[in-house]
N, C-alpha and C positions, 0 to 999 in steps of 0.2 A: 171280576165285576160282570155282573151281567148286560150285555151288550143292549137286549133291546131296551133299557133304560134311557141308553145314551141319545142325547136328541144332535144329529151334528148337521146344521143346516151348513148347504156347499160354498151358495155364490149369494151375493148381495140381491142379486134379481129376487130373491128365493124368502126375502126378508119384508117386514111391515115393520116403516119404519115409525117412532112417534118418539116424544122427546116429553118429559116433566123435570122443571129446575130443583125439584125434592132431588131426584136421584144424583148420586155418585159413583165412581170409581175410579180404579185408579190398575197402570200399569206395569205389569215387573219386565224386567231386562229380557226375559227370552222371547213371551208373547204379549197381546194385548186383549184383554177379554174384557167383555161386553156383558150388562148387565140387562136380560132381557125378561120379559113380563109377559105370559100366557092368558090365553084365555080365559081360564079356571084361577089364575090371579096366580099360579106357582113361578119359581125362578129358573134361568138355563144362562149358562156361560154359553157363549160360543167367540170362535177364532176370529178375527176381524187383520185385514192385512194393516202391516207396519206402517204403510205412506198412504197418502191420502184421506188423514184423519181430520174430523169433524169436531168444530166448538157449537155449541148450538146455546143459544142465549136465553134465558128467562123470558116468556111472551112469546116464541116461535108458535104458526100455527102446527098441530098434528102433520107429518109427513113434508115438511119442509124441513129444508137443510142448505146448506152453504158446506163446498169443500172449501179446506184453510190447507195452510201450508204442511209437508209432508214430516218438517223438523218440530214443530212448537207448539200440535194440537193435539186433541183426544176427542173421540166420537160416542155420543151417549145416544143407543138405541133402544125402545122397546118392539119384542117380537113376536111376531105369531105365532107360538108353535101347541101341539097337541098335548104334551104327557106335561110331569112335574120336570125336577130337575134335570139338568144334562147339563155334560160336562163340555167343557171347550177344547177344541181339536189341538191343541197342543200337547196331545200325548196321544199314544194309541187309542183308538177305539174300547180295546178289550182290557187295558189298562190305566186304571186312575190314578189321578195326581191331585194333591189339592193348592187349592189357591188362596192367596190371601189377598182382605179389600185394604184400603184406606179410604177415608174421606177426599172426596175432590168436589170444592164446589164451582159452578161451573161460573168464569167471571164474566161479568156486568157489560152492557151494549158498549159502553164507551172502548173498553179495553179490548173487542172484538172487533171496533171499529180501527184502532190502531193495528191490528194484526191481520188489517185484508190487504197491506202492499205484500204479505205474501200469497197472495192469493194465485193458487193452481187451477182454477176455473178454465172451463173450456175457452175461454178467447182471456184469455191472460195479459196486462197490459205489462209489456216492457219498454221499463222506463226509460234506459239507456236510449232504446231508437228511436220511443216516442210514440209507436203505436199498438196497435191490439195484434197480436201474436194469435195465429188460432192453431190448436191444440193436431197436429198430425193422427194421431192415436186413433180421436175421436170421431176422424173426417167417415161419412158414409163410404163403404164400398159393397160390390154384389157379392153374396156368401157363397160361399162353395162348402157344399155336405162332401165329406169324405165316407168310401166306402171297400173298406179294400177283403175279399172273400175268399180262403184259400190257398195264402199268396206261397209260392215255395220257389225256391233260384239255390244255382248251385253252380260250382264250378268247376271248370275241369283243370285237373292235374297231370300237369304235362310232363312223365318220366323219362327214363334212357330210350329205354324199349315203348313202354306201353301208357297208356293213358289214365286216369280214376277219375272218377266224379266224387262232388265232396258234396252233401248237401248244408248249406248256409241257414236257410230260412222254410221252415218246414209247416208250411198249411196255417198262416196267420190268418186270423179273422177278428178285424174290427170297424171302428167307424170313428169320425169326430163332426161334430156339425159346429157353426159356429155363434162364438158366445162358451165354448168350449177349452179348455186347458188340457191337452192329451199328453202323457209323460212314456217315455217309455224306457222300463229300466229292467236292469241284467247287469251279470256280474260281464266282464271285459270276454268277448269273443264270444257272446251270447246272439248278436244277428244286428242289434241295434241302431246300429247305423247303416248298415247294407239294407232293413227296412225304411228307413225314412228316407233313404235314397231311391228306391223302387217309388216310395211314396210320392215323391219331389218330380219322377221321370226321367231320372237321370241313371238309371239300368235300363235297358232293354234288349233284346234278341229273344233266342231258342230258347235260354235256360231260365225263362223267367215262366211261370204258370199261374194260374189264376186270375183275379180279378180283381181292378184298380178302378175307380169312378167318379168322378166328380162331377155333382150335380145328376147323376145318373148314365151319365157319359164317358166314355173312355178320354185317355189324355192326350193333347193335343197343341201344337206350339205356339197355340195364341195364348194357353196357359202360362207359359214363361212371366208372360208381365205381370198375372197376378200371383205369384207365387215368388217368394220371399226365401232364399235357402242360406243361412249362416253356419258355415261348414265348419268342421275343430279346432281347425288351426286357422287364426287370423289371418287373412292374405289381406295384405295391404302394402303401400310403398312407404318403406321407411324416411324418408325424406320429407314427405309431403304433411304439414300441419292437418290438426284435425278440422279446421275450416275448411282446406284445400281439398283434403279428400271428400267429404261429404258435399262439397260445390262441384267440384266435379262430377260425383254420381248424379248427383241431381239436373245436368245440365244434360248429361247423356241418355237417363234411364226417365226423365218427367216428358211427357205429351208435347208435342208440338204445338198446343193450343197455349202453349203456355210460354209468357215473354221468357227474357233471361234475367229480368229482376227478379221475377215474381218464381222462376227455378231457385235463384241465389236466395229468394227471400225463405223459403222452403227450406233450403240446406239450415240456416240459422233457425229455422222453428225447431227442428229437430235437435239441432245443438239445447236447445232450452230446455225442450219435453226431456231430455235423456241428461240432464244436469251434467254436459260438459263445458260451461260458462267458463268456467276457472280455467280449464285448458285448452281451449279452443286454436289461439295462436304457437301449441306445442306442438313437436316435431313426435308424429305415431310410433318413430325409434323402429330399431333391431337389434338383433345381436350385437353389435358393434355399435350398435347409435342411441344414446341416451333418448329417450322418451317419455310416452305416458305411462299410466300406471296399467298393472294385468288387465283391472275392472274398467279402466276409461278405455284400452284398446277393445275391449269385448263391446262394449256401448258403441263405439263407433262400427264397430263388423255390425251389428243390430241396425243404427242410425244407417248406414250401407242400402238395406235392405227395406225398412218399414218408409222411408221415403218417396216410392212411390206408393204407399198405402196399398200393400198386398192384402188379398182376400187369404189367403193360404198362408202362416211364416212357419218355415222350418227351422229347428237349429240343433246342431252337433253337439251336445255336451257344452253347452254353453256356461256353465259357471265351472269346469274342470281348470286346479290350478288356482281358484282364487277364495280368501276366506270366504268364510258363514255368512260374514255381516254385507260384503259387498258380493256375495252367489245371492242372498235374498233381496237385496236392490235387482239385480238384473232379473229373477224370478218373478221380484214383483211387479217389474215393466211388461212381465210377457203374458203377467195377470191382468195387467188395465188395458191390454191391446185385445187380448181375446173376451172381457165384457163390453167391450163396442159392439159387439157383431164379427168380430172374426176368429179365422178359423187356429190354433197354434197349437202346432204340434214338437216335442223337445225330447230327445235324450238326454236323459241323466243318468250319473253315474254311482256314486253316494249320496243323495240329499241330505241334507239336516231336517232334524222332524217339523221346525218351523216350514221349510224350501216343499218338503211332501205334503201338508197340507195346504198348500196353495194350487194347488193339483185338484183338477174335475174329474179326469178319467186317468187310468192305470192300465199299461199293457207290462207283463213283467214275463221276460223271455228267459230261457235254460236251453241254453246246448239251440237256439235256432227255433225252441218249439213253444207253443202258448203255454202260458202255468195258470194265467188270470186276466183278465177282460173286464171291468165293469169302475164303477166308480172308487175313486183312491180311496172315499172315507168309508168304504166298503168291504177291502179287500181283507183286515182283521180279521172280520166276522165271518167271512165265508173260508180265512182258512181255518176256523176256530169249529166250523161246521162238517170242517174234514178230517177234525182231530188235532191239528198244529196251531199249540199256542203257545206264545213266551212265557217260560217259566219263573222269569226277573223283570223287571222296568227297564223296557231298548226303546231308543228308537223305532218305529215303525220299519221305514225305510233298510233299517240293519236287520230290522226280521227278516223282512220278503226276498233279502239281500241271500241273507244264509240259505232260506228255504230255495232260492233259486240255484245254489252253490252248492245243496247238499247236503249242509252242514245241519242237524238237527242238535247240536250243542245250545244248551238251554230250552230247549223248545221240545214242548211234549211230543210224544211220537204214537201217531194213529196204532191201533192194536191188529191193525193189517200188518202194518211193520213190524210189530214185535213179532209176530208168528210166524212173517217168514225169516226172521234174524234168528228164533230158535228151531226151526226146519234145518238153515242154512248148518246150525252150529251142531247138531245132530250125524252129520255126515261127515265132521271134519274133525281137525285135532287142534284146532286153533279156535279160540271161544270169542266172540265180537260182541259187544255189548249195546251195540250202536248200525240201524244199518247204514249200509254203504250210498258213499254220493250216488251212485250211480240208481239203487232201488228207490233212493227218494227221488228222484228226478221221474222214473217214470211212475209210482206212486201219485207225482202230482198230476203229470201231463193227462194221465187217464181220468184223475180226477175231475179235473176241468170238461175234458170230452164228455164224460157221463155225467154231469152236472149240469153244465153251465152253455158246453160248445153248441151242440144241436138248438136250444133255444133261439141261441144270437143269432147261427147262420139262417133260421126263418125268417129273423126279422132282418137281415140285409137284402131277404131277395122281396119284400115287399116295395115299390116303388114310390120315390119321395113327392109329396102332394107340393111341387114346385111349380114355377110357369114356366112356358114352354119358354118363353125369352132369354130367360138365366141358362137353359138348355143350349139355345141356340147359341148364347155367348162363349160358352165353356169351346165348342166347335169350331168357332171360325176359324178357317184357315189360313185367311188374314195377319200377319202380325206387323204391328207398326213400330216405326221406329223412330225415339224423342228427339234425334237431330239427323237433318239432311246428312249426305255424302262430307259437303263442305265445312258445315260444320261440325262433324262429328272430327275431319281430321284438323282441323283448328285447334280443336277441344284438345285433342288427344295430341298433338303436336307442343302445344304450351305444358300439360301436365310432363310430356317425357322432358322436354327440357329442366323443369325446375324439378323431377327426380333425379335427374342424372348430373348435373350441373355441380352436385357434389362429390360424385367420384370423378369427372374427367378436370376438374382446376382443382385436386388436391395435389396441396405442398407435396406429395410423393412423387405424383407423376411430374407433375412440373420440375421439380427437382432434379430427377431423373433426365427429364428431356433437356434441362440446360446443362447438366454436370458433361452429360454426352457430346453435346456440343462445342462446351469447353476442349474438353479434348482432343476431339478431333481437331479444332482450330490450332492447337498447341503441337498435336504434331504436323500439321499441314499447314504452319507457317509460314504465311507469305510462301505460296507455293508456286513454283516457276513453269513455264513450259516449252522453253526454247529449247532443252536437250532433250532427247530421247528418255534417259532416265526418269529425267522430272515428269515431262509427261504422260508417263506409264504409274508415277507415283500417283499423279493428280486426276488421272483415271481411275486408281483406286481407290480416289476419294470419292470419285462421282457413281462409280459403282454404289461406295458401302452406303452412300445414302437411299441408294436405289433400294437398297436391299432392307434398309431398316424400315422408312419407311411404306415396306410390305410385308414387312413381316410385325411389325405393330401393333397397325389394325387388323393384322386378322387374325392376332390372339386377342385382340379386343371382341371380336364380333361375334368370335363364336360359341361367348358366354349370353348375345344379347337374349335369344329364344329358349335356350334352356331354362335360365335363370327366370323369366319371366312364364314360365310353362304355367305355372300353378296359379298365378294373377289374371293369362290370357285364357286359362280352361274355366275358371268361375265366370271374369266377363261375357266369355260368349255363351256359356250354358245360361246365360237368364237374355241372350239376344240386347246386349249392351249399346253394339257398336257392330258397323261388316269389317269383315276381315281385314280387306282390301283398304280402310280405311285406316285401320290401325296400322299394317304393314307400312306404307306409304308416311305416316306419319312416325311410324320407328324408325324407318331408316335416315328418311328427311330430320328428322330434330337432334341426330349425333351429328348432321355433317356441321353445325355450324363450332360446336363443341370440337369437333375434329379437326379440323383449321383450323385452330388454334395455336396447337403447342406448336406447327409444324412452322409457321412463321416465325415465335421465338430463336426458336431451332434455325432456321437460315439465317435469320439473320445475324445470327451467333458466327454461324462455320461461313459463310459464306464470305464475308469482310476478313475473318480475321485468316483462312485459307487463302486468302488474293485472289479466287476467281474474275475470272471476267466482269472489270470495271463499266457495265452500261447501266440504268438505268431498265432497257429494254433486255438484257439478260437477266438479270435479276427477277424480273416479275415474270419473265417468260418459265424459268427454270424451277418459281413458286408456284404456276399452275401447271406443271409438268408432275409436281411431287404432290399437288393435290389431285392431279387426276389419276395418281399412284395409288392416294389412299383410296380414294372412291371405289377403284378397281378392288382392290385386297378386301377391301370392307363386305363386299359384296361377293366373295370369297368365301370369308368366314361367316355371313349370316345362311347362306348354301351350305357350308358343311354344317353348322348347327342346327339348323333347320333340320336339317336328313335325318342327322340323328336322334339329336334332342338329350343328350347326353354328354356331359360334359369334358368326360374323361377318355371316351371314345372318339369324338369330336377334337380334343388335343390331340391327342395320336395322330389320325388322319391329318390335320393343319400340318403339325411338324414333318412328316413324311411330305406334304402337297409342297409347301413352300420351300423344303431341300431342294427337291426336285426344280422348284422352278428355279432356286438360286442357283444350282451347277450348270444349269442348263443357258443361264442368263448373257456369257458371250463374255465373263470374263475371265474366269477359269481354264474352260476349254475351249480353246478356237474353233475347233474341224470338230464335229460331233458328225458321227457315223449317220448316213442316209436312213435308217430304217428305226430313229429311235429321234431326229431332226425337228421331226413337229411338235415334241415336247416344247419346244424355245416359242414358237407362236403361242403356244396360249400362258406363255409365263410374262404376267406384267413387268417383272424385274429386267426380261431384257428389252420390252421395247421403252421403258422409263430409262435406263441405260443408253438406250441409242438416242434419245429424244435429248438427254442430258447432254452429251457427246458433242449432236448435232447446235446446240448451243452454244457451248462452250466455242466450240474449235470449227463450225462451220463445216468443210468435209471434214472426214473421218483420216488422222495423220495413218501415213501406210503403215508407218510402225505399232499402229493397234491392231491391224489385221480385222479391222472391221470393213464387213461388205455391203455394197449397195446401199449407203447413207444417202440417202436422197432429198425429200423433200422435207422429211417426217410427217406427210398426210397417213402413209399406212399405218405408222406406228399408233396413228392418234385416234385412227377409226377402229384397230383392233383394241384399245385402252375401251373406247367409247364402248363397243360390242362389249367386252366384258363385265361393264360397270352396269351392265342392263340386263345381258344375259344371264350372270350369277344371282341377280338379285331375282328372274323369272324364276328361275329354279328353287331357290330360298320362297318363292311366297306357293309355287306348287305344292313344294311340301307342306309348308303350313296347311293348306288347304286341303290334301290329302289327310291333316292327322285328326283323328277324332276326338273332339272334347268332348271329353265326360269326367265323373267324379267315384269311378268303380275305382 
């Protein structure tokens, strides 16, 4: 078909709308087409999005409309356009498809009047709470032009001997301004997402070259706030309902000008605009933990991030993983957020032809390097200009898909390629009837450069007719942050409690800590200690609790910073929360979760072993073994810390805590002077003496324990290390760098 017949208007801005109760139509299952009416009086189909369709009533005036709900309406346009017929974007450009009408008449004011409680209007009333809800989406923010010219990053490859550089991303040139849809697609390890991360600011060094802009400005970290990045893999805490999570974002990441109702109230707008009503009080799930659905966790990482109303939303292959019907829900959200006025940029990875024509612009990468730049409903035609066309009825998207992969199966091949495939087959013994991925890949990239590239890059170095205001804003070096010190670890101290709240009082561990208990009491009953024997038994009862109780926690701790690496490197790359704020409130919201089990646990062995009948032993010898844990805790958040590796980080624990257990004063009495200082920094033996000194007052001679005294040193070196470890645990943190390379 010949292409310039086809008339494909982009975006709604781009349309004159008018409405007469004669007209009909009607929509089939894959798209929705619109029956529009020309100047010269001729017809055009064009593509109209699935949600946020239009009933428009007999008696409207010209260019007035009412949006109705996204399940139970249809929108009847007439439009302005130039030529006669054209087809509607739900096929390729260079390929037609035909459609069929029915009659739809459009119903009467009454029946329109019962269908505005669903009404998606900008300040939407919900009924539930009783008041006007106003639309997130919609809210003003200042635009950010994107500009990025040249861009190329590569990485170095670190061998036995000697070193390589690889290059990733090879001389990208484009742009997005907002009110814009930027998509950018490539087959897997085409550059993709290593762009949109240079894009975001989240590469930087040596190996990065070229040029990145916004607003005609380089980047800068007062950008964080207005920049929105939804990464591939949903990081979220599985525990925490989908109200929880998004109340929290909003408490931490909204303005300080703003109460904490009117934060919470925000968290629930967004729950509305992004239809997760129905699941709101559900648990976001993991691996292990039953949850929401692929498409409700995807909308919540979105909800995450459009919350604070970013100028800039980035996102990872945001529909990867989930069907057609719920990838064009979420495609279609990132449609009504970039006709507000912003800016949204998305990797994709297959679209559906419906998902690609919701698309304004089109970057489609090979091997790292440009293939095509310009608008999505454009790109047909220009590779149709190069010679590559589909030879069957595809998908769009599975064209550009092949051509970027190489693959000219189906798809006619420029008569540059045929001649060097029969050049090639002239020299050789082997006959190819197809050229190779490799000559179509650079067949295109050249093509674009002598086509298309020199064009564009004139028009990036023109400079954007903005004020100088929006300039200054992009710049400040200023960035603020939506809750004080205090509050932010309040915030952050209540959310870790009720994530963690479910592994530290599960029936496992609990189970675990009483079965252990049980037995100990079973063989340590009613334990005596008038003889020597007994009480060298009943010292090794006070031992092993020494020992457990350190060695516990801090195979507990040294999962806490690994495991949370990938949750704490998103937080702080958008400047969420300080560091120091979150550390303080990690380690503070497991102690009270940690005391816990350890009181069950005494008061298990403790009665049923016969220890020392006081009152005042008893509670003395419970905070001896909580300030055990505290110690070891602090421990294992220092070895996790260092490493950040979970399996490296066991190794070392198990080797640390050996050590401090042989060295602990029960084992070995007399340890050699030059190896002696081991036993002071092992909390196992001054919890041991502390226990000892409890129990038995001095130390009986027959344990061969020395210099039992007051127990002040024991409790000052406990105190030193429950502070010391924990300095070093938040150094590291501080030394490690979040990013998202």
């Amino acid at each position: 078909m010949d292409s310039t017949a086809a008339v494909i208007p982009r975006t709604k801005s781009d349309q004159l709308e008018k409405v007469t109760p004669a007209q009909s139509i009607s929509r089939t299952a894959s798209a929705e087409t619109i029956l529009a009416i020309d100047g010269n009086g001729g017809t055009s189909l064009s593509r109209k999005s699935s949600f946020g369709k239009r009933i428009i009533s007999p008696g409207r005036k010209p260019g007035h409309h009412n949006r109705k709900s996204r399940s139970a309406q249809l929108k009847l346009d007439l439009e302005d356009v130039s030529s006669g017929a054209a087809l509607s974007r739900a096929s390729s450009a260079s390929l037609g498809f035909s459609f069929s009408f029915t009659g739809f008449t459009a119903p009467p004011e009454d029946i329109i009047a019962d269908l505005r409680i669903f009404s998606d209007d900008d300040n939407a009333k919900d009924l539930e709470a009783g008041h006007v809800r106003t639309k997130i989406i919609s809210e003003p923010t200042m635009p950010i032009y994107i500009k990025f010219t040249e861009v190329r990053y590569k990485v170095i490859i670190k061998g036995v001997t000697t070193s390589t550089e690889k290059d990733i991303i090879n001389g990208i040139t484009g742009s997005a301004s907002p009110g814009e849809l930027l998509a950018l697609m490539g087959p897997s390890g085409s550059g993709k997402t290593t762009l949109l991360n240079l894009i975001g600011g989240r590469i930087s060094g040596n190996l990065v070259e070229g040029s990145i802009t916004y607003n005609d400005e380089p980047y800068s970290k007062s950008l964080k706030s207005r920049i929105g990045f939804v990464t591939q893999d949903d990081v979220l805490f599985a525990h925490l309902t989908v109200r929880e999570t998004l109340t929290y974002a909003a408490l931490l990441r909204l303005p300080k000008t703003m109460s904490r109702q009117q934060k919470k109230d925000r968290a629930m707008d967004v729950i509305h605009e992004l239809g997760l009503e129905r699941c709101k009080d559900t648990m976001i799930g993991g691996s292990f933990v039953r949850g929401v659905s692929g498409g409700e966790r995807k909308r919540v990482s979105i909800g995450n991030e459009i919350i604070m109303n970013p100028s800039l939303l980035l996102l990872d292959e945001p529909t990867s993983g989930l069907d057609s019907t719920t990838a064009l829900r979420i495609v279609q959200v990132l449609h009504d957020i970039a006709e507000v006025g912003k800016t949204v940029i998305t990797t994709i990875h297959q679209p559906s032809s419906r998902l690609y024509h919701r698309f304004d612009k089109l970057i489609l990468l090979g091997k790292g390097s440009l293939i095509y730049f310009g608008k999505a409903s454009e790109a047909a035609v220009y590779f149709s200009s190069i010679g590559c066309s589909p030879l069957i009825a595809m998908n769009p998207a599975e064209f550009l898909l092949d051509l970027a992969n190489g693959n000219v199966n189906d798809i006619s091949v420029p008569s540059e390629l045929e001649d060097k495939v029969q050049i090639e087959n002239l020299g050789s013994d082997i006959r190819n009837d197809k050229p190779s991925p490799k000559d179509v890949h650079e067949y295109l990239v050249e093509a674009y450069e002598t086509r298309v590239a020199v064009k564009e890059k004139k028009k990036h170095l023109l400079p954007l007719s903005i004020s100088e205001d929006m300039k200054t804003t992009v710049t400040a070096p200023r960035r603020d942050w939506g809750a004080s010190w205090l509050q932010q670890y309040s915030i952050l101290f209540l959310r870790g409690l009720k994530e963690r709240r479910h592994d530290y009082l599960s029936w496992m561990r609990i189970t675990q800590v009483i079965a252990t208990a049980v037995i100990l009491g079973l063989l340590w009953w009613h334990s005596d200690s008038t003889t020597t024997k007994d009480l060298q038994d009943q010292a090794g009862l006070l031992f092993f609790i020494a020992v457990f109780w350190g060695f516990f926690p801090v195979f507990t701790a040294i999962f806490t910073f690994p495991q949370e690496r990938a949750m704490l490197n998103k937080e702080r790359s958008v400047d969420m929360y300080r560091l120091s704020a979150y550390f303080m409130a990690r380690t503070t919201s497991d102690l009270p979760l940690d005391l816990f089990l350890p009181i069950i646990f005494l008061l298990i062995v403790y009665f049923m072993a016969g220890l020392r009948q006081t009152i005042g032993a008893f509670f003395l010898t419970m905070l001896i073994v909580f300030l055990s844990i505290v110690a070891a805790q602090g421990l294992g958040l220092a070895i996790g810390a260092s490493l950040m590796d979970v399996k490296k980080a066991t190794t070392l624990a198990s080797v640390t805590v050996m050590t401090f257990m042989l060295a602990g004063g029960f084992f070995v009495k007399r340890v050699p002077a030059f190896i002696s200082w081991v036993r002071y920094m092992s909390f196992n033996y001054h919890t041991y003496r502390l226990l000892l000194k409890v129990q038995y007052g001095k130390a009986p001679p027959s344990l061969n324990i020395d210099h039992l005294d007051n127990g002040i040193k024991e409790v000052g070196a406990m105190i030193a290390m429950v502070f010391g470890y924990r300095l070093l645990a938040y150094i590291s943190l501080r030394r490690m760098k979040f990013c998202a390379a």
